[in-house]
N, C-alpha and C positions, 0 to 999 in steps of 0.2 A: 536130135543129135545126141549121140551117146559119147560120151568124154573118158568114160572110165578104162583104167589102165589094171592090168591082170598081169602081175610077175611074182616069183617067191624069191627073197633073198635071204638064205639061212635060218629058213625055217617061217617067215613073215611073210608073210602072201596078204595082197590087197584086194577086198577092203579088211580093214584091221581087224582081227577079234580080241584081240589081244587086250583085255579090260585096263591093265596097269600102264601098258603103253597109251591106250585110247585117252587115259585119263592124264597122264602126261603131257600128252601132244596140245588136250585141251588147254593145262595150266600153260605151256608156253604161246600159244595162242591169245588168251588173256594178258600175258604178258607183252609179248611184241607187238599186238595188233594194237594196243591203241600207242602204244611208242610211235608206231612209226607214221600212223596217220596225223597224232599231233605233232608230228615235225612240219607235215603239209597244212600245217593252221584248221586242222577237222577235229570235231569230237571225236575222244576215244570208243564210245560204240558202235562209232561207222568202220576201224578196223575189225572186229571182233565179226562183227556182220556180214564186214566181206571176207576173210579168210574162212568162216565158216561156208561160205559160198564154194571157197575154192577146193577143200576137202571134202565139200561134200556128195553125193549121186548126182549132183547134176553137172558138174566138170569133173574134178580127176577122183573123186570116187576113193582117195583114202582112207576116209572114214565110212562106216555105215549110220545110216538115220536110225539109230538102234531103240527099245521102250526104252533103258536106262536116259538117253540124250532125252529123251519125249517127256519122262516122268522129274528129271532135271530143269529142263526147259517150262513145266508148267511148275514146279515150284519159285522157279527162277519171274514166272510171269505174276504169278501172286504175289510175291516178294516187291515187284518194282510196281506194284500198281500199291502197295499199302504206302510206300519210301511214298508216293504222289501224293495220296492223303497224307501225309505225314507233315509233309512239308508246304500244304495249302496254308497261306496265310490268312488263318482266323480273323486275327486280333485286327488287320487293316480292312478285313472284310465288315467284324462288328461296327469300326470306327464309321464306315462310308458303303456300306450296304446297298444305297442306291446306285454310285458311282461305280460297283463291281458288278452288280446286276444289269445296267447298262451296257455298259463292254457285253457283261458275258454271253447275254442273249443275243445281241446284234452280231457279235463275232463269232458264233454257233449259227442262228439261226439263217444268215447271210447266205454263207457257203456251204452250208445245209439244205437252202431251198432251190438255190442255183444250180447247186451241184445235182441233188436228186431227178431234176427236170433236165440238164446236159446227158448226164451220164444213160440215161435212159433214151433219149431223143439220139445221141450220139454215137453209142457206144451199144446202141439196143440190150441192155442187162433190164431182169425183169425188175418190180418194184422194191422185193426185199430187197436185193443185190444193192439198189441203186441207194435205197436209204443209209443203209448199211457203209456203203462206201462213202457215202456226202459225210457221213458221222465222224470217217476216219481224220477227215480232213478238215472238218470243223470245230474239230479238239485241238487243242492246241500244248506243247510241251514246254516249259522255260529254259530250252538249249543256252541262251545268251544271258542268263542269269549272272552267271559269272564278274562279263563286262557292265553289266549296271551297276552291278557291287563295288568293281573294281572303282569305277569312276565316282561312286559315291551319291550316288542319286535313288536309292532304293525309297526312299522317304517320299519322294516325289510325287501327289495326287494320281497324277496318271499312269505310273510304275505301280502304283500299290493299286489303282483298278485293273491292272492288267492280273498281276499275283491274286487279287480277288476274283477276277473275272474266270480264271480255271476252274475253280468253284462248282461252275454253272456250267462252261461247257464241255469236263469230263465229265462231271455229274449228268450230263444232258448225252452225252454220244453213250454211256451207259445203260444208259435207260430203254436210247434206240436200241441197244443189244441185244437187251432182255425181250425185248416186244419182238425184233426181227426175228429171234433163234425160235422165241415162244411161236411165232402164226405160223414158221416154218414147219417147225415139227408138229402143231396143231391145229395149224390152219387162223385164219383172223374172225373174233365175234367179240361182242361184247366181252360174252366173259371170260376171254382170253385179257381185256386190259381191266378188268374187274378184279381177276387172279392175279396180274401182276402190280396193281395196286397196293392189292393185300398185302402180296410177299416182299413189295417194298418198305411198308409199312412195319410189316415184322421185322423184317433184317434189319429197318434202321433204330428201331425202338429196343427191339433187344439187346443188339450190339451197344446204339448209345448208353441206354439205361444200365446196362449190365456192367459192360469192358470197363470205363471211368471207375464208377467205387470201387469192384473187385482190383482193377489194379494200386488204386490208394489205399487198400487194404494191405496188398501184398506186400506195395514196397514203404508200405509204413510197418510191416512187422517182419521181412527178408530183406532187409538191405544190406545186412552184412557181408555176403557175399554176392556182389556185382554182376555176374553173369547169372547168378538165378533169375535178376531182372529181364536179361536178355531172355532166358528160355520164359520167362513168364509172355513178355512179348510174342515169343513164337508163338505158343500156344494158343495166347490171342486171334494172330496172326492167322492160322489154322482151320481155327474153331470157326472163327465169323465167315472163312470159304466157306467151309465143312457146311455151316445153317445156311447160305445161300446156294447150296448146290440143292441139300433136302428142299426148299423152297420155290427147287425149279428155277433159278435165276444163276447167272452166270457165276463162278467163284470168285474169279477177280474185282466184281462188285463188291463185294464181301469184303474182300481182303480194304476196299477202297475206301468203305466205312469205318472199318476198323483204325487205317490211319488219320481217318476226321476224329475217331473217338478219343484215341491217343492222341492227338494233336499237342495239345496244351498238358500233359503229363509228363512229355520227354520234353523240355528244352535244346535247343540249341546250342553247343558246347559242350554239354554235359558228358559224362562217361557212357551212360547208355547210349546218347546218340550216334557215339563216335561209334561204338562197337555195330549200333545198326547200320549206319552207313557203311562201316568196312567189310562186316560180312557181304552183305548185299552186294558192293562195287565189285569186293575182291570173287565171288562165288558166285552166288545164285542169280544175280543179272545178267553178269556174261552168259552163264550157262543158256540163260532165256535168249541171247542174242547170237546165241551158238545154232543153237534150233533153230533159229528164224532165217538165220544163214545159209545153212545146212538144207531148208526148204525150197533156195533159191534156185531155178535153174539156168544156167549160163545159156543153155543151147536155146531156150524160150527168147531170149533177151536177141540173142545174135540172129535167132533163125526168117526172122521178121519183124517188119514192122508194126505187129499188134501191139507188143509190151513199147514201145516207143511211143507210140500214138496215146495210148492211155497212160503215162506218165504226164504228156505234152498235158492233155484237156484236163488232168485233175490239177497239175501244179497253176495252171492257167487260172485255174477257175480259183483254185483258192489264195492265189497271190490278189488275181482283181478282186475279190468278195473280204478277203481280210482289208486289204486297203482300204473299201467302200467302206467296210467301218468301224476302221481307222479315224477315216475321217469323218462321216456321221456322229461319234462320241468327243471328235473334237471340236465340232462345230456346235454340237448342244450343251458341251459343257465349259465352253471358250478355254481351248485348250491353246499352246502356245503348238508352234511348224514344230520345233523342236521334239515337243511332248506327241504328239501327232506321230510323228514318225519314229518314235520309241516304242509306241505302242505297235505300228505294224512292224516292228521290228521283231517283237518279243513274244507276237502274236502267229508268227511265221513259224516258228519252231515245230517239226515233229520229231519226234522220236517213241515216249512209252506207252500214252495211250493212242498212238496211232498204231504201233505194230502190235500193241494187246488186241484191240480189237480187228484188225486185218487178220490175225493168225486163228481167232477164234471166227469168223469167217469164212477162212479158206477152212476149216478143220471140219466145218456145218456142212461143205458143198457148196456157199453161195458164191465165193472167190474161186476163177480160177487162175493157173499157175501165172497167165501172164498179168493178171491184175494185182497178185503178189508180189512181184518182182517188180511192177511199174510203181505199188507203194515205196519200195525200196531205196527206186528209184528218184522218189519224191524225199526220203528219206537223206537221202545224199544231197538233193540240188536245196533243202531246206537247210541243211547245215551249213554250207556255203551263203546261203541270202540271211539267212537271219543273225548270226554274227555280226555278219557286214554290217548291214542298215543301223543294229542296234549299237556296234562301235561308232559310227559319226555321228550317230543322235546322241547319244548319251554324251559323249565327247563335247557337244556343241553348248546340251544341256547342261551339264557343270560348267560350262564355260560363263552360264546368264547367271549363274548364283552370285549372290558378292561371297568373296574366301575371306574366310578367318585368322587373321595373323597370328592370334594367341595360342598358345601350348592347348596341342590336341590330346593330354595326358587323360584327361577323363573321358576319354571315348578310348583310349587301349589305355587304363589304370596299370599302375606296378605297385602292387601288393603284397604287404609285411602279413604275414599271418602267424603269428607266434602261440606255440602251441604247450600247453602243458606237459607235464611229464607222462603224466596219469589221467590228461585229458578223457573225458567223454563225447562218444559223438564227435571223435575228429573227424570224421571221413564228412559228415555235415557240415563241419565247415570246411572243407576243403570246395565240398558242391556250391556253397553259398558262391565263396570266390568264383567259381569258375562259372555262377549267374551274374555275378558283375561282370565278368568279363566281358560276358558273350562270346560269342563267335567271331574267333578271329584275333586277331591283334598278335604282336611279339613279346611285348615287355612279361615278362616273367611272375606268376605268383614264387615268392620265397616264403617256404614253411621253414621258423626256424623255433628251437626250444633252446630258452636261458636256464639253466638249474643253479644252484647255488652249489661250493664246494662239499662233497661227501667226506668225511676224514677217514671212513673203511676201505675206499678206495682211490687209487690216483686218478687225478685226472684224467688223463690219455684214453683209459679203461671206462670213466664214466660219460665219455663223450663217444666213444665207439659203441657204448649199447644206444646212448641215443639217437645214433645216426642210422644206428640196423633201424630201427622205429622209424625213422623219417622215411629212408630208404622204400620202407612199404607203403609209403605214404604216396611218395614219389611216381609210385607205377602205378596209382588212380589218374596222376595227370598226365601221363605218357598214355594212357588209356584213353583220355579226352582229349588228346593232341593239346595239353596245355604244357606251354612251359614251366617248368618245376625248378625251383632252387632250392636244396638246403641246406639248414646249418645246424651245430649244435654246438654251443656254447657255457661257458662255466663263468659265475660271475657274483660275487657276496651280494648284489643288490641286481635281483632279475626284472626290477622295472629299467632301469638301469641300461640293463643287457637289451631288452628291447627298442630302448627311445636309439639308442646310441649304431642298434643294426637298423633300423629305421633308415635314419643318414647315410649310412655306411650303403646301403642297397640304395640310397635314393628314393626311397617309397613313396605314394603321393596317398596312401592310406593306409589305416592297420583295422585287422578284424581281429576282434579276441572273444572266444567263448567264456561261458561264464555258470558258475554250477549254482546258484544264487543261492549259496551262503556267505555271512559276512563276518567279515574277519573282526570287524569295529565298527561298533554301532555309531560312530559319527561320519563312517565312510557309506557310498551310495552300492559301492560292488568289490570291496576287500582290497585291502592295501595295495597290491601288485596291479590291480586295473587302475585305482584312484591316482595311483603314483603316476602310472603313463600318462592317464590324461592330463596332472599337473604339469606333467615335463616334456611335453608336446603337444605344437599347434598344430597338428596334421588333425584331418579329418578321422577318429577314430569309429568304429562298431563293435558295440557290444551284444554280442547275439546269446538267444538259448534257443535252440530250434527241438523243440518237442516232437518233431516229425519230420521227415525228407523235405524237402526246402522243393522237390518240383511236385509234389502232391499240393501246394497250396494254390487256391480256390480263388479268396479276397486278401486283399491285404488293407487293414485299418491304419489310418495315417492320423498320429496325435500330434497337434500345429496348435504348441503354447501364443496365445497375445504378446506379439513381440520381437518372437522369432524370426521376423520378415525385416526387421532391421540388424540380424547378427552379418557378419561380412564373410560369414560362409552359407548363406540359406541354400543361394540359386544353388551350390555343388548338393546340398543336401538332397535336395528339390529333384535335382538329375538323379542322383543312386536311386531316389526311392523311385522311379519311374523307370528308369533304367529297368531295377528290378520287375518291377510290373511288367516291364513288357518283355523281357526276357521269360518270363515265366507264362507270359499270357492270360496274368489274373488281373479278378475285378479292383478297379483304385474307389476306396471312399475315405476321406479328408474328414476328421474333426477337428475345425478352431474351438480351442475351450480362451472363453472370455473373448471371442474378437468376432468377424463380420464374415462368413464365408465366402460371399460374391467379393470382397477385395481378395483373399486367399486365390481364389479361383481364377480373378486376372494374373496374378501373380504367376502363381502354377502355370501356365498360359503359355508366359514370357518364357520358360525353362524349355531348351531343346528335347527331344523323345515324344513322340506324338502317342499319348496313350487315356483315354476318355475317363475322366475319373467323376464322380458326385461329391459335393459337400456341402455339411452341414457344421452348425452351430451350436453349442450348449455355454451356457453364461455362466457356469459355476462348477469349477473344479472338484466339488461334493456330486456333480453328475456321472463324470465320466464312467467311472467303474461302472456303476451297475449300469449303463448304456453297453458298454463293453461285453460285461458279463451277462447280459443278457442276449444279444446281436450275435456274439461269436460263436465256430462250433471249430472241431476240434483239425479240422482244413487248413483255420487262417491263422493270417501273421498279422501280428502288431508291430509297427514301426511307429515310435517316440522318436518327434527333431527334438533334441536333447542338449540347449546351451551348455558349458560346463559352468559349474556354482560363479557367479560373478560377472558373467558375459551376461552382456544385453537377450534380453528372451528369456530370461534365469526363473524360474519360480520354486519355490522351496516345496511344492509340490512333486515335482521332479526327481527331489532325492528319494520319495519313498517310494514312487512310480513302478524300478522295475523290478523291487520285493512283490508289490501287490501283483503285478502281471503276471509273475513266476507262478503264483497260484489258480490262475485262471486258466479253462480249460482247453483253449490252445498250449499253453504251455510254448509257446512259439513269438519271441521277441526279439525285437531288433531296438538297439536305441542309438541314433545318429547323434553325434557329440560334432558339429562343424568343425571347420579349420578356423582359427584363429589369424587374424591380421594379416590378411592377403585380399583387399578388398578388390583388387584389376585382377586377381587369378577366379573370382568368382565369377567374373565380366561372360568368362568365354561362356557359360553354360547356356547364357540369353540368343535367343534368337535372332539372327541380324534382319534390319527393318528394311 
């Protein structure tokens, strides 16, 4: 059935050639399509999909399937498979390895073995076809990510195998990629999975070993301007296709690595990641969903019931084979109904790597048009079921947690960052905050600077160059979708200015950089810090970050004898882990003078699940050269840091973060607790 319509109006004749209109039509396309499908409760990439559908040769034929769409469309499909690696959860895979290996095999390997042996018995496609297609469906995409988040249950053993368990079955429907395309065009022998061995072997070792340093090179000596990060990324992005194409293996794989390799180098919240996600969402994914659209054909769909039929047996097959195990990984790891059914909730999702691979499929010859359209199809009826399932489970699931009645401020912090005039490395702490934060939250970082009065000029005038300064400050966090406040203030005594905007904002913490020289050799970090910390019990940080705060690797944790009885430990306990796991670096704990395994129950008891080692040295003459011997130029130090006279205090302490300054991290944190709030510590402890 041919749908396409042939008129000229003023000069416009269809299908369009018209490049500036064509690229118009797409932008409002991106725009409406997913507006209007999220009004009917669908992901936004099921409108983009289907309007592509509708302009394209296979109904009304407005558009043409042009190379431009094709060579968009395939950067657009690189693009959203690296966003997949990008955002595999490592850090909960490290944690529980076996629990994400579980899932991951059994919910791949399930409807991978069912499916190859249906589809072929059913649907007669020969063996590639049929692998090929069990693969599509045996991957799974985190469409309902969203509402676990929403409801707060992301934590949860069997949420975080499932986020682990991707791991294993994109990494696994890729692999069938590479081997289907390879016997296709080569035929099947040994050394067809000999070669691809090989070339996995290469692409994962070059790209691993290579992308990580070269990129903590880069953005340890170009961070000054922001988007060269980004184009550094592309590059990446690019290059790791580019060597999986030379290597005879799919590019998308490439690109998939590359996001494992970056994984842990972009954070979460950060500026770079916002600018990745927004490109991506706003451009090169739609484009990819545009094509895939645009491939669909209406009259296939309506002219019989073949694309019908093979929608019914694949979503069949992979709703029963997800379920089975669903419930096989619930049943061997005494999972709760609830947990059980989060899992096939989460595990029902497709969308990226199912239409990556379907469209490189259909592109081979082994798909044809209606087993395309019947993915589609599967595409549609999975955004509908896995939503669903995943809102009442998770619903049900917060529901068996006990809730917390105490102030949830240290999970969305509101933070004073007060900055110098002539600060260094402000833009680093601007990144630090915005790895406390994390992802997500309202409450506002406020950057503000106290100067003291100038008499060359009025005031009015010395606070309006300040605020131009803040101002460009402002647009890194509008950049990371953080909230930004500033101020600029004038005030005879600039500790002063800070304690008193502290209150004034409400802050429940302050971070202040520090250039480590001192002002008076009886003070620990010069007047203007010494002073805040005497005149506020707020949790303060004093940082000197020698390097980009998301290049770091390990972070070393110094836990004076004592510390475990100040009545702000556990908050400390949380930022330093917090940080960890925002960052996705290694945690190691030194108690100097105490018992590590108490330290380690302790640690324990603190919310943030993130796996740290510790150890012991009995003599504060140790530490340094342990330090300065262990570290390299990656990691961060974080000192719990009593202020002079609080319990945990040692006169060690004061000289601590002169000596750090010298060592060659050059990257320190020193946690000063909050003072006399021993029920506001309460909330950081995990409820029993």
């Amino acid at each position: 059935m041919n749908w396409t319509v042939f008129f000229v109006v003023d000069g416009f004749g269809l299908p369009l050639d018209q490049p500036v209109l064509i690229f118009a039509l797409a932008m409002l396309i991106f725009l409406v399509g997913p507006l209007f499908v999220k009004k009917l409760g669908q992901p936004g990439i099921v409108g983009i999909v289907v309007f592509g559908a509708i302009i394209g040769p296979g109904a009304t034929g407005i558009v043409e399937h042009s190379d431009a769409i094709e060579l968009l469309g395939e950067v657009g499909l690189i693009y959203l498979l690296f966003t997949v690696g990008l955002e595999v959860d490592l850090r909960g895979f490290k944690e529980a390895p076996e629990n994400a290996a579980l899932f991951g095999l059994l919910s791949f390997f399930l409807p991978f073995t069912v499916g190859t042996l249906a589809t072929t018995a059913f649907l007669g496609l020969d063996i590639w076809a049929a692998l090929l297609l069990s693969a599509v469906f045996a991957s799974h995409t985190l469409l309902a990510y969203p509402i676990v988040n929403r409801f707060g249950v992301t934590k949860n053993r069997a949420v975080s195998a499932v986020f682990g368990g991707i791991l294993f079955t994109d990494t696994l429907a890729l692999v069938v990629l590479a081997i289907v395309t390879g016997a296709v065009q080569d035929g099947l022998s040994v050394l067809l999975f000999g070669d691809i061995a090989l070339s996995l072997a290469l692409l994962f070792a070059g790209v691993w070993f290579l992308v990580p340093p070269a990129s903590r090179w880069f953005f340890q000596n170009f961070s000054e301007e922001s988007y060269f990060e980004f184009l550094f990324v592309m590059v990446g992005i690019f290059t790791a296709a580019s060597l999986a194409e030379i290597l005879d293996l799919d590019p998308i794989l490439g690109a998939f690595v590359a996001g494992l390799a970056l994984n842990q180098l972009i954070p979460q919240g950060g500026t770079l990641m916002n600018r990745i996600e927004f490109v991506g969402n706003a451009f090169f994914i739609p484009f990819f969903l545009l094509h895939v659209g645009m491939l669909v054909d209406l009259g296939v769909i309506f002219a019989g019931p073949e694309t019908l039929q093979i929608a019914a047996l694949i979503t069949t097959i992979m709703l029963v084979t997800k379920g089975a195990a669903a419930w096989s990984v619930a049943e061997i790891q005494d999972y709760t109904k609830h947990e059980r059914d989060v899992i096939f909730g989460l595990s029902t999702g497709q969308a990226a790597a199912a239409l990556a691979i379907t469209l490189v499929g259909f592109d081979a010859g082994l798909f044809s048009e209606a087993i395309l359209n019947a993915v589609v199809l599967l595409l549609l009826i999975t955004a509908l079921i896995s939503p669903w399932m995943t809102e009442r489970a998770a619903n049900r699931l917060a529901l068996e947690r006990e809730v917390d009645d105490d102030s949830d401020d240290g999970r969305d912090p509101n933070i004073l960052l007060p900055l110098s005039h002539n600060a260094e490395l402000q833009r680093r702490l601007l990144e630090l905050s915005f790895v406390i934060k994390g992802d997500g939250g309202t409450n506002p970082v406020h950057v503000m600077t106290v100067v003291q009065p100038d008499t060359s000029q009025s005031p009015e005038n010395q606070i309006a160059n300040i605020q131009a300064e803040l101002d460009d400050l402002a647009a890194e966090g509008s950049a990371a979708e953080v909230p930004i406040e500033t101020e600029a203030r004038v005030n005879h005594n600039v500790a002063s200015g800070i304690v008193q905007g502290a209150v004034e904002v409400q802050a429940n913490q302050i971070i202040m950089g520090w250039d480590a020289t001192q002002s008076f050799s009886h003070r620990i970090f010069g007047s203007i810090i010494d002073q805040v910390l005497e005149r506020t019990k707020l949790p303060v940080l004093i940082s000197r970050l020698g390097h980009p705060i998301n290049t770091t690797r390990r972070i070393f944790v110094v836990v004076p004898i004592g510390a475990d009885h100040h009545e702000g430990f556990y908050e400390a306990v949380h930022l330093v882990k917090r940080i960890a796991a925002n960052l996705g670096a290694e945690l190691n704990v030194i108690v100097v003078e105490g018992a590590s395994h108490q330290f380690e129950q302790l640690f324990g008891l603190v919310e943030e699940d993130v796996t740290a080692e510790f150890e012991s040295i009995d003599d504060w003459g140790k530490l340094l050269p342990m330090l300065e011997a262990r570290t390299e130029d990656d990691d961060l130090i974080v000192a719990i840091s009593p202020r002079r006279g609080d319990v945990g205090w040692h006169n060690e302490l004061g000289d601590l973060p002169a000596r750090l300054a010298d060592m060659p991290p050059e990257s320190f944190i020193t946690i000063h607790p909050r003072q006399g709030e021993p029920e506001y510590d309460r909330q950081y402890l995990r409820l029993k």
